[in-house]
Backbone bond lengths (Angstrom), bond angles and torsions (degrees), N, CA, C in turn:
res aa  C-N    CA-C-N  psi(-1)  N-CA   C-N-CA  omega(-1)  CA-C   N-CA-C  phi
1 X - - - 1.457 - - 1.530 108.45 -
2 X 1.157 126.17 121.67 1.601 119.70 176.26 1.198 106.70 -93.05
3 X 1.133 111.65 176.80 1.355 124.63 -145.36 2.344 97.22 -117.37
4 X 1.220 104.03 -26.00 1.211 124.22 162.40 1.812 123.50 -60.83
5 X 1.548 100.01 -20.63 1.917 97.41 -173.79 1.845 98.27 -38.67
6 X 1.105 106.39 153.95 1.727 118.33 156.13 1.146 113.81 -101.54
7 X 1.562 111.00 91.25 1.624 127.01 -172.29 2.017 86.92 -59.42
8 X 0.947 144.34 -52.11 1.568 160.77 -134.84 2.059 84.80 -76.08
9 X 1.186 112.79 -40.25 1.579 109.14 -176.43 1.402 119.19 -76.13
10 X 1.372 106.68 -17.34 1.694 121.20 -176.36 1.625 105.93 -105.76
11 X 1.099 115.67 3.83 1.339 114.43 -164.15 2.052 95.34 -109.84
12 X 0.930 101.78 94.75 1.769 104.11 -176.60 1.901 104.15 -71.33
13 X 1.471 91.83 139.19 1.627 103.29 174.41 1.446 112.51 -134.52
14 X 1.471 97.36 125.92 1.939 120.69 -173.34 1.432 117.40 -89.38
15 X 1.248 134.86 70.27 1.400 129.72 162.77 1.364 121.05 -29.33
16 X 1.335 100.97 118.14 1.754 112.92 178.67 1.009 124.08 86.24
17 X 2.091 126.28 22.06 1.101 143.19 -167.67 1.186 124.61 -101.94
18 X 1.623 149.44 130.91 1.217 117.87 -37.74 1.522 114.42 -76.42
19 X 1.237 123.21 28.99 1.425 118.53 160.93 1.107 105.60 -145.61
20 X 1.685 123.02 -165.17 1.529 134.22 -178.67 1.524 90.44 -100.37
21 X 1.776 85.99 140.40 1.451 94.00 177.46 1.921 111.50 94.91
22 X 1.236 101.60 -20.35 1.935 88.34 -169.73 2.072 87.07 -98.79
23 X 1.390 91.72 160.88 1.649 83.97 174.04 1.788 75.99 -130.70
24 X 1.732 106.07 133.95 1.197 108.20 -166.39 1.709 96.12 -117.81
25 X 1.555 113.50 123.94 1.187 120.70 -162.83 1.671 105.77 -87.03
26 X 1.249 142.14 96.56 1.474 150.53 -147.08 1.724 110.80 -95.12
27 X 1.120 119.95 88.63 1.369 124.39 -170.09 1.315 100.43 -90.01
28 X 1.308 139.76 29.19 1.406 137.01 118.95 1.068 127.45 -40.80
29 X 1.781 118.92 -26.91 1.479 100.04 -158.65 1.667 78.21 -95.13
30 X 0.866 136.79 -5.59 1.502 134.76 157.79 1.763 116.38 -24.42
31 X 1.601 88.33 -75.05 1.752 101.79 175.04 1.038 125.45 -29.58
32 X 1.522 98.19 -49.58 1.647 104.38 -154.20 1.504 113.44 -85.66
33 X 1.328 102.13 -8.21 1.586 119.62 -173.49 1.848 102.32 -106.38
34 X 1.702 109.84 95.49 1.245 115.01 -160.64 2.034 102.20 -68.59
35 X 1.098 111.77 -20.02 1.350 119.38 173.77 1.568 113.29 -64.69
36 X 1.336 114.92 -62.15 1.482 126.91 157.17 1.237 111.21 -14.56
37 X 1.703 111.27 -79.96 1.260 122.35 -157.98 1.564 123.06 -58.69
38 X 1.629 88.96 -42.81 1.684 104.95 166.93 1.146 110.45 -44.85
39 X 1.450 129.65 -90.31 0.921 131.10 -173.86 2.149 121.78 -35.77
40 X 1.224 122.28 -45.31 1.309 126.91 164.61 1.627 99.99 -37.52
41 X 2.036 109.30 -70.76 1.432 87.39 -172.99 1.805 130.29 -76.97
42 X 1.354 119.29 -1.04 1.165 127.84 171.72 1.786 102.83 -77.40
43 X 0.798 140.53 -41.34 1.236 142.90 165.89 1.708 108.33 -52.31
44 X 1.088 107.74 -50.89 1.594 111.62 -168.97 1.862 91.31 -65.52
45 X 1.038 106.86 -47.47 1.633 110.83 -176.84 1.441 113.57 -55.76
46 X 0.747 122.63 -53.74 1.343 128.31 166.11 1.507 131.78 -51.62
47 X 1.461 102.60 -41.20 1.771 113.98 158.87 1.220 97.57 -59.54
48 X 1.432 136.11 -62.82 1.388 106.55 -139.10 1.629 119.93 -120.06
49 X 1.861 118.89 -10.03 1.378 141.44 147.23 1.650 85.17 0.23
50 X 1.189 129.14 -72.48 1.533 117.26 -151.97 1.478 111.60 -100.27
51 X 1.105 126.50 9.32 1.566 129.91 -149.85 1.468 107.81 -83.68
52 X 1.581 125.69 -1.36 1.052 111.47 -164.81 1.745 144.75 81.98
53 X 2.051 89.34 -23.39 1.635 86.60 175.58 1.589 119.67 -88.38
54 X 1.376 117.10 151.90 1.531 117.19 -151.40 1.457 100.21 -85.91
55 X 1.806 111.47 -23.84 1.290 128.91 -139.33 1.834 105.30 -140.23
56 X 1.535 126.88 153.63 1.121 120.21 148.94 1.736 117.64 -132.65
57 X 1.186 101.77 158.36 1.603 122.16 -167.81 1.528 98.91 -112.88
58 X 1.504 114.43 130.44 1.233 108.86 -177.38 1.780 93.70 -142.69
59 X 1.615 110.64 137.05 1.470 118.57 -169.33 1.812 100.28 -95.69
60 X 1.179 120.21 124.26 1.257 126.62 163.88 1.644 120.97 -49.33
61 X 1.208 121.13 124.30 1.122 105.20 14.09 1.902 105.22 -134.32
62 X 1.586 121.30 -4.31 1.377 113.60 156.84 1.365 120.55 -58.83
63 X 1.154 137.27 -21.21 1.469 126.58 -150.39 1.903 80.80 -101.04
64 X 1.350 128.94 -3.27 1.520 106.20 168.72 1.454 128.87 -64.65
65 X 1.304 92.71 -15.38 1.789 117.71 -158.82 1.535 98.93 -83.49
66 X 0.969 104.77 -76.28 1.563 122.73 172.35 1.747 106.01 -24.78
67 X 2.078 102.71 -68.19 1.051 128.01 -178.14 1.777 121.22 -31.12
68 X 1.636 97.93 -58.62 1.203 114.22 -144.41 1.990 96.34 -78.88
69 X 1.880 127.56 -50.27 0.858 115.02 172.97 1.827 122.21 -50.11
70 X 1.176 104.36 -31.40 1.724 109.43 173.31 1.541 119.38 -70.60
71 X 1.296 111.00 -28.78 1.412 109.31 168.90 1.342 99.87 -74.74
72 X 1.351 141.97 -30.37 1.552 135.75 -154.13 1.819 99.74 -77.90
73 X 1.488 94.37 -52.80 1.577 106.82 177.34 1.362 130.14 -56.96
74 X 1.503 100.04 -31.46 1.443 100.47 -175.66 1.583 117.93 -109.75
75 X 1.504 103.76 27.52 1.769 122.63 -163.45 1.548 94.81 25.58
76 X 1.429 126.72 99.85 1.459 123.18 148.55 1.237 86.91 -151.15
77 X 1.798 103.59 164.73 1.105 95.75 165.83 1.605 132.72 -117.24
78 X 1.308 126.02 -160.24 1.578 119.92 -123.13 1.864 83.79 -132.91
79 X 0.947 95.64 133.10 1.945 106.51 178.16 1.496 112.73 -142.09
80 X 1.553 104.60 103.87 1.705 109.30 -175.56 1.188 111.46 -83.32
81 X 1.479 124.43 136.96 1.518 124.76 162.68 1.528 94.09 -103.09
82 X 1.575 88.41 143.96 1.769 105.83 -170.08 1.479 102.89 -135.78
83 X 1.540 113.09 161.70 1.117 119.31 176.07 1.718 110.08 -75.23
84 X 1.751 97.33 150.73 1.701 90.31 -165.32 1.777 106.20 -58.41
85 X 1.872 78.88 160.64 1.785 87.07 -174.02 1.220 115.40 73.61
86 X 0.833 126.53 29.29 1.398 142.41 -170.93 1.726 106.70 -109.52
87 X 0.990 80.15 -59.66 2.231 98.48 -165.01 1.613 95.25 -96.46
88 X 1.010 112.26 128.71 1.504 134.66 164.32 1.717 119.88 -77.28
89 X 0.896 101.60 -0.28 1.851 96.98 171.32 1.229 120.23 -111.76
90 X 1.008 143.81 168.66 1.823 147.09 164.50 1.734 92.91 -21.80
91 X 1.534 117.37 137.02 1.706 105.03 161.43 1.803 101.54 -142.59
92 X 1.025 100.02 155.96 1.328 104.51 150.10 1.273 110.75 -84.83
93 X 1.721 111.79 156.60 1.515 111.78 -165.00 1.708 92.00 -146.66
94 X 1.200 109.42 148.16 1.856 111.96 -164.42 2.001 90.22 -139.46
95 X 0.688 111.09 140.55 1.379 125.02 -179.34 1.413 109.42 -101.83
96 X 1.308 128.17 123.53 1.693 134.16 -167.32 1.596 114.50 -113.77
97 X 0.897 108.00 140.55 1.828 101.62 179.03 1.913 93.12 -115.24
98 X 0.978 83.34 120.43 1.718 115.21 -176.14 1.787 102.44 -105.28
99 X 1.502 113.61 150.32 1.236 123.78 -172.07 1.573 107.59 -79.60
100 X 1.611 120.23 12.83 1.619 119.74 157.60 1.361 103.42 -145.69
101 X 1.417 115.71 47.82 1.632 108.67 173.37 1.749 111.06 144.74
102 X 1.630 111.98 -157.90 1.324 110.15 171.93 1.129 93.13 -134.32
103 X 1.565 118.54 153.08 1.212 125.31 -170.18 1.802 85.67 -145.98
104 X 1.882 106.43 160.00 1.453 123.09 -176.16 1.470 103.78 -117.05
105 X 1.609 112.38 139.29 1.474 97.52 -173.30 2.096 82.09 -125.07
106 X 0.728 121.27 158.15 1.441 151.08 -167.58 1.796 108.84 -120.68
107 X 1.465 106.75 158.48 1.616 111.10 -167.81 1.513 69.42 -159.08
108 X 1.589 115.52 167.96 1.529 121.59 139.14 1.709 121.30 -103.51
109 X 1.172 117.00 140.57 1.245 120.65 -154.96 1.832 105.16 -68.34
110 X 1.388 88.62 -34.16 1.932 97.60 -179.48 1.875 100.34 -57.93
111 X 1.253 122.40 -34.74 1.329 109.18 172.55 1.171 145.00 -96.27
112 X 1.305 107.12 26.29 1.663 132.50 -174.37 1.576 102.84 -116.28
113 X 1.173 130.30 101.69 1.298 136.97 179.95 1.525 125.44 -100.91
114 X 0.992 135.87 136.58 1.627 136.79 -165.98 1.764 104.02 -47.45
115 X 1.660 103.59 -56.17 1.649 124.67 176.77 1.553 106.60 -45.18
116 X 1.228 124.44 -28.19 1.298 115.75 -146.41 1.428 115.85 -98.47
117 X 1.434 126.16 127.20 1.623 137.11 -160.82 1.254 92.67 -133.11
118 X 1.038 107.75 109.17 1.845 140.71 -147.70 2.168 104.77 -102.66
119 X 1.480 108.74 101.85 2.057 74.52 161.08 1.520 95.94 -82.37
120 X 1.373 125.78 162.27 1.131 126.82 174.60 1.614 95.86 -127.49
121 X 1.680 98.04 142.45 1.745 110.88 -166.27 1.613 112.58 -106.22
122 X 1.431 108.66 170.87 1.804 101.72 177.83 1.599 71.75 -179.66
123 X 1.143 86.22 141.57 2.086 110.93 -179.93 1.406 80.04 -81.19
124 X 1.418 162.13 -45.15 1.179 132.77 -146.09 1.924 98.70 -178.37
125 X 1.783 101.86 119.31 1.164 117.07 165.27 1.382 151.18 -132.83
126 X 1.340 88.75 126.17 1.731 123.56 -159.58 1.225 105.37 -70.37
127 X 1.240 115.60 -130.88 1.801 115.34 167.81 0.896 141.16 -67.23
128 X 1.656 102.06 9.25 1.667 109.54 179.81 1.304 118.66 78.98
129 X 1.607 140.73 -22.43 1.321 156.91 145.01 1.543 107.61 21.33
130 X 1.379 95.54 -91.53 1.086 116.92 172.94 1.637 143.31 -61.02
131 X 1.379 92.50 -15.93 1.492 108.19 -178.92 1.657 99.67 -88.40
132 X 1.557 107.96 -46.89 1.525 103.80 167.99 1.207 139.17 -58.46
133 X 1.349 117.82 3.33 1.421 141.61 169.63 0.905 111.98 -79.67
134 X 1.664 122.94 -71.53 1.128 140.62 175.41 1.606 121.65 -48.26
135 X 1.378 111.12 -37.69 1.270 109.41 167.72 1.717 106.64 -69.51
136 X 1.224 130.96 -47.14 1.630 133.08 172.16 1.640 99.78 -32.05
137 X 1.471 110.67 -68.32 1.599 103.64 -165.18 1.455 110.20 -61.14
138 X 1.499 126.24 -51.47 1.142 119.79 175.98 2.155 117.72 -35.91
139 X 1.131 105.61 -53.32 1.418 109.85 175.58 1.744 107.38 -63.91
140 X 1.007 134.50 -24.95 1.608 135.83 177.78 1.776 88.52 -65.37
141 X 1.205 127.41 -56.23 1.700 112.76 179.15 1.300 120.33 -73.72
142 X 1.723 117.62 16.70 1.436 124.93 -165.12 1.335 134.10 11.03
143 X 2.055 95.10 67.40 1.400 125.94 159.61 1.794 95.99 -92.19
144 X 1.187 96.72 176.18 1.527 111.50 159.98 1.683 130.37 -118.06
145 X 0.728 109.37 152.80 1.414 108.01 168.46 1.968 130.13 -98.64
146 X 0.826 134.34 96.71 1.506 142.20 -138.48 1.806 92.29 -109.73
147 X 1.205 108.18 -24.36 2.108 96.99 175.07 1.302 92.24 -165.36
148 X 1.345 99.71 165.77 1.637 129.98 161.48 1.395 138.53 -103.48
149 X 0.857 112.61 70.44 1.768 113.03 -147.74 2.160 100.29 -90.53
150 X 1.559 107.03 132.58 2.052 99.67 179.59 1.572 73.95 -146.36
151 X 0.982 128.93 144.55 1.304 148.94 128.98 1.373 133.59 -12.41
152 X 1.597 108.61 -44.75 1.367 137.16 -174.44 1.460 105.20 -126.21
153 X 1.381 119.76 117.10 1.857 107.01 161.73 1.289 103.56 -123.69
154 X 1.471 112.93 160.53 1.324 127.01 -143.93 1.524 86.85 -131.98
155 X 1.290 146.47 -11.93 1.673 155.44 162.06 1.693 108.01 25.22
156 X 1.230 121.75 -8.58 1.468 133.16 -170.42 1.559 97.46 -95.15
157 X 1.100 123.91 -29.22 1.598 144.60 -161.91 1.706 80.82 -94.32
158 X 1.212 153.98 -39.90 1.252 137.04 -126.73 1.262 135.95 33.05
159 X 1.113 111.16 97.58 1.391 109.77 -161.31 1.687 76.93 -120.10
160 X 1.123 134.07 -19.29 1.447 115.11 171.35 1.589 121.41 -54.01
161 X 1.343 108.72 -25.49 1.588 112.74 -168.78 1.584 102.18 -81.84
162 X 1.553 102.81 -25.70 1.904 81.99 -173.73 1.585 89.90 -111.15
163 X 0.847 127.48 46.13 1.866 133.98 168.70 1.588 113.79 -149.36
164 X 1.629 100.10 24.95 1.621 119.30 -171.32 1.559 98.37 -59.55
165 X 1.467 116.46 124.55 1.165 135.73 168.44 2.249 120.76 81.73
166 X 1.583 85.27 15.35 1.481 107.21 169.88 1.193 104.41 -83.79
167 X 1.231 109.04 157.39 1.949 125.51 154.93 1.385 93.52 -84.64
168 X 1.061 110.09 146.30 1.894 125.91 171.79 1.634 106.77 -148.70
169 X 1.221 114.00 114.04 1.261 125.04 164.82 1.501 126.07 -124.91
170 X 1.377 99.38 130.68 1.955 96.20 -176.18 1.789 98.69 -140.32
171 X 1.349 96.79 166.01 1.528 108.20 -166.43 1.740 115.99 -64.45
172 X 1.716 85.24 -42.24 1.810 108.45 172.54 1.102 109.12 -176.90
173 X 1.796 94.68 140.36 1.361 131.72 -173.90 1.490 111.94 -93.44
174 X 1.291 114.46 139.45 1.281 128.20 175.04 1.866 104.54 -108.91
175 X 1.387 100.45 126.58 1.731 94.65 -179.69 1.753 120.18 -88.19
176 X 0.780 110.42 -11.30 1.659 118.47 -165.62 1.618 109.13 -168.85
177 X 1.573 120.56 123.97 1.214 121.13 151.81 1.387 120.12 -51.36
């Protein structure tokens, strides 16, 4: 796998998606491109093999994908936050303000452990919204969160301001729609 692929050529972008005006960067065409994908999770392996986290956090429902081969590789294990009603066991539940509303994201409480220093994943980050949620519930089971790892960052959106004093790392950044 070289270290040179142009993740930016495999990465398809939709003008006018889901509204006029957004250009929505589609990390599907990721999947389907078995070279792509490799490389995303060989890269992710390589970031984080030494990083120290015991645990990973993966946001429903792209960041499972991403999530789930990196948990396999790096034997840890794997903790989904889902939209409420989602998870059938005891959860903590964090309420999100989204750019058309509020939405509830859910954890189960049995998988949030005091020990546990979490990267938490997202195929692609926007304003951070959602990731700042997810980091909230994780700390309600007083784990930590130690990085931010999306594939795609969107840094034009600021997602630094609502992930103020996070690590955030992504493969590639897009500066401006």
């Amino acid at each position: 796998m070289h270290n040179d692929f142009n993740l930016d050529k495999a990465i398809r972008k939709i003008p006018d998606f889901p509204k006029p005006g957004i250009l929505f960067y589609d990390i599907t065409s990721i999947l389907v491109n078995p070279e792509a994908f490799h490389y995303c999770i060989n890269r992710m392996v390589a970031m984080y093999k030494e990083s120290g986290i015991n645990a990973i956090a993966a946001i429903e429902s792209r960041g499972f994908i991403f999530a789930g081969p990196l948990a396999i590789a790096l034997k840890l294990p794997l903790v989904i936050i889902r939209k409420k009603g989602k998870l059938p066991g005891e959860t903590y539940s964090e309420d999100i303000t989204l750019e058309y509303g509020i939405d509830t994201i859910e954890v189960h409480k049995a998988d949030v452990k005091k020990d546990m220093t979490f990267l938490l994943i997202d195929d692609l980050i926007a304003t951070g919204g959602t990731l700042k949620g997810a980091i909230n519930l994780l700390l309600k089971g007083g784990a930590s969160v130690k990085e931010i790892f999306g594939v795609v960052g969107l840094p034009f959106l600021e997602y630094d301001k609502v992930l103020k004093g996070q690590s955030v790392k992504t493969l590639i950044n897009y500066q401006s729609e």
